[in-house]
DOBAVO-419468 format. One record per residue: residue in three letters; x, y, z of N, C-alpha, C, O in turn. Coordinates in pm, whole numbers. Each point is the difference from the previous one (the first is absolute). Layout:
% DOBAVO-419468
NUKOL   code       nX       nY       nZ      caX      caY      caZ       cX       cY       cZ       oX       oY       oZ
NUKOL    ALA        X        Y        Z        X        Y        Z        X        Y        Z        X        Y        Z
...
% end
This chain:
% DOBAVO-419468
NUKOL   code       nX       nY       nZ      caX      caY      caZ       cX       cY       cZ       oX       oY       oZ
NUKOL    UNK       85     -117        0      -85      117        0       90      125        0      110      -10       55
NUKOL    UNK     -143      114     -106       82      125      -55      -58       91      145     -101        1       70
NUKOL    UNK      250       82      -76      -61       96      125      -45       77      -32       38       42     -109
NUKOL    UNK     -174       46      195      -79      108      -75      -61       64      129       12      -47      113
NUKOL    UNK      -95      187     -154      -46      -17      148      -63      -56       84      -11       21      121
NUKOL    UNK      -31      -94     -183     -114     -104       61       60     -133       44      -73      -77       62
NUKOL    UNK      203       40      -90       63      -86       61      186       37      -32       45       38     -108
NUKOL    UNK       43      -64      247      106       -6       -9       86     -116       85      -35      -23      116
NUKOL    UNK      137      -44     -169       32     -134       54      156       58       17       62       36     -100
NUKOL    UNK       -1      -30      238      132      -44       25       50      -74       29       -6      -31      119
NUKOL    UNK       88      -47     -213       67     -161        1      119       46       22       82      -87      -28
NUKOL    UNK      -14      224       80      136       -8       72       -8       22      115       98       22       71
NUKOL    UNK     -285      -25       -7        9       48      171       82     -103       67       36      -92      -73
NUKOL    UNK        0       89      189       51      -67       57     -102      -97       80       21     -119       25
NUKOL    UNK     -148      202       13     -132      -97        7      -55      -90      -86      -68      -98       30
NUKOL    UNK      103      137     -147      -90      -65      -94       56     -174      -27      108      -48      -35
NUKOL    UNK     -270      -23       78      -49       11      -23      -76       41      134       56      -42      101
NUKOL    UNK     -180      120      -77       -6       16      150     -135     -116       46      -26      -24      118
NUKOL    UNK      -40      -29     -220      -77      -88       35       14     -117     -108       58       22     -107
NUKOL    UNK     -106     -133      133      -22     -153      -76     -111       54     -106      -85       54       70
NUKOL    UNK       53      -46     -185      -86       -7      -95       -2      -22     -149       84       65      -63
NUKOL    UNK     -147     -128        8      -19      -25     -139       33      102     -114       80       -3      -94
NUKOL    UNK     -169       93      136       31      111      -45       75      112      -10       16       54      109
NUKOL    UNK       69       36     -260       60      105       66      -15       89      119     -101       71       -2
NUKOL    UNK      166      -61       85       57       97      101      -60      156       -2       85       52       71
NUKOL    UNK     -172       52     -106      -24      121       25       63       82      107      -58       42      100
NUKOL    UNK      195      -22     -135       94       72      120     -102      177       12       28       85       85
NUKOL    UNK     -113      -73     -164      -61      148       27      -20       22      147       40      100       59
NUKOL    UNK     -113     -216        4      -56      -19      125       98      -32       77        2     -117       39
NUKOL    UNK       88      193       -3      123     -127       63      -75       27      134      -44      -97       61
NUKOL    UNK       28      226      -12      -52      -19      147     -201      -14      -56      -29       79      -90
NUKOL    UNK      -57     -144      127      -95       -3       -8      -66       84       28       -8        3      123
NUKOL    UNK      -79      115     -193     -100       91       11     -122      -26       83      -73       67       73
NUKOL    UNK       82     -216     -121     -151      -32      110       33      -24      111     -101      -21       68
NUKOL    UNK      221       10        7       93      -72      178     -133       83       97      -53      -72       85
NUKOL    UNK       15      182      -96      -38      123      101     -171      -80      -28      -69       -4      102
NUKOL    UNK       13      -46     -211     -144        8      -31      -15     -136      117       56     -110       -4
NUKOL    UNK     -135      156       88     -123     -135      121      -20     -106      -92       53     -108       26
NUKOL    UNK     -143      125     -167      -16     -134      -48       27       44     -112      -71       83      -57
NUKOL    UNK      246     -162      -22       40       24      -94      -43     -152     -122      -61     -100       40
NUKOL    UNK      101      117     -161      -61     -115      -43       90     -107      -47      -28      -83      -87
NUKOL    UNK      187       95      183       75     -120      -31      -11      -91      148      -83       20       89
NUKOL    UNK      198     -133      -90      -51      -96      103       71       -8       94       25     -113       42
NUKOL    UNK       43      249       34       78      -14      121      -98      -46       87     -114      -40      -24
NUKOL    UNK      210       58      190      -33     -116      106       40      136       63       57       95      -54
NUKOL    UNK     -106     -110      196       54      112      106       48      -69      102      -24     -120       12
NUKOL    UNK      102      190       79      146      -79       53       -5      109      149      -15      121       -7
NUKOL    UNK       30     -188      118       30       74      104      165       21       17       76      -96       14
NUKOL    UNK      -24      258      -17      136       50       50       28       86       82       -9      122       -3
NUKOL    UNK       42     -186       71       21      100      131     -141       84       10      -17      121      -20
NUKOL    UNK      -89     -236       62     -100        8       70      -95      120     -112      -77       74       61
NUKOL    UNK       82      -61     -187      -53       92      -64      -33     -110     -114       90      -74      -40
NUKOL    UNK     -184       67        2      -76      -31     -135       60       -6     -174      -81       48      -78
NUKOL    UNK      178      -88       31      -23       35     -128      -39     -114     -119      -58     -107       13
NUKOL    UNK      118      180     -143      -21      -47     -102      120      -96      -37      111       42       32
NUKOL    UNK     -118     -172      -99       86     -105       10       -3      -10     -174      -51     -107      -35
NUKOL    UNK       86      178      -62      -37        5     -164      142     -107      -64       21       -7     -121
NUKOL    UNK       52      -56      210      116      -67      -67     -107     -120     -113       31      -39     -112
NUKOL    UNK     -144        8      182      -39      -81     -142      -89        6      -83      -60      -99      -43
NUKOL    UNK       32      267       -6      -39       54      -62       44       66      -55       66       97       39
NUKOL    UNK     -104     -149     -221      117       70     -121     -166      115      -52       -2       17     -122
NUKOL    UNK      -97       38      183     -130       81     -102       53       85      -53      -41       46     -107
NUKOL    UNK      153       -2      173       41      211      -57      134      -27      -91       80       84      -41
NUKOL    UNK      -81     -253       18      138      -39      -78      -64      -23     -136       58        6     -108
NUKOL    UNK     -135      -23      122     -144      -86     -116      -10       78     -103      -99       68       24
NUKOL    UNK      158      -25     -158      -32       81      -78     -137       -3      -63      -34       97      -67
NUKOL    UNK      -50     -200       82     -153      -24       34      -88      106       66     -115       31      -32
NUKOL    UNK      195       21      140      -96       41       87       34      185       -6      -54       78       79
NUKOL    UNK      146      -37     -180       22       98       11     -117      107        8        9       92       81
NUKOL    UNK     -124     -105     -167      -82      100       -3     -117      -60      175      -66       79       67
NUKOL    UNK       74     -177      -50      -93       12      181       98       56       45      -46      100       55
NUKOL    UNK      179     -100      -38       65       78      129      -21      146      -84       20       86       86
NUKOL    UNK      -39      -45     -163       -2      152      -80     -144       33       73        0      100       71
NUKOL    UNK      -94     -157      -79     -117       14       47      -62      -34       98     -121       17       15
NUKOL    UNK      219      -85       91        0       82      126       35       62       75      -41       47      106
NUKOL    UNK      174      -42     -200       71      129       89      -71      137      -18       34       87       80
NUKOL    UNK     -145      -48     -190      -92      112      -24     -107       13       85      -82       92        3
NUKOL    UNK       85     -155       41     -153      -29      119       94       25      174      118      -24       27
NUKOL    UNK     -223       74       58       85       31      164      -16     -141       -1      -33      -74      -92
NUKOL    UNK       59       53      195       38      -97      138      -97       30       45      -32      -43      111
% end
């Protein structure tokens, strides 16, 4: 897949690859836009640290998904 704005892949990160998947890699998302959204629409797990609540996204590739580029576009347009 060609880089564009709608998708960009770095195969010299030193992360990469940062998750297991079939599919090309969408480095656009490297930090996830949706991490902050209550109910986002990939398949993390939440994890107690140091007694605080979070988000556990290591096995979730959604914001990697060049599939899903236009739902994360369209919800990041909408509040929380």
């Amino acid at each position: 897949m060609k880089n564009t704005s709608r998708f960009f892949q770095n195969l010299e990160c030193e992360y990469y690859p940062c998750h297991e998947t079939e599919v090309p890699i969408n480095c656009l998302f490297c930090y996830c836009p949706l991490y902050p959204r209550e109910n986002c629409p990939g398949n993390c797990k939440t994890v107690t640290v140091n007694e605080k609540t979070v988000k556990d996204c290591m096995g979730c590739s959604f914001p990697h998904d060049p599939e899903n580029y236009d739902i994360i576009m369209d919800l990041l347009s909408k509040r929380m």
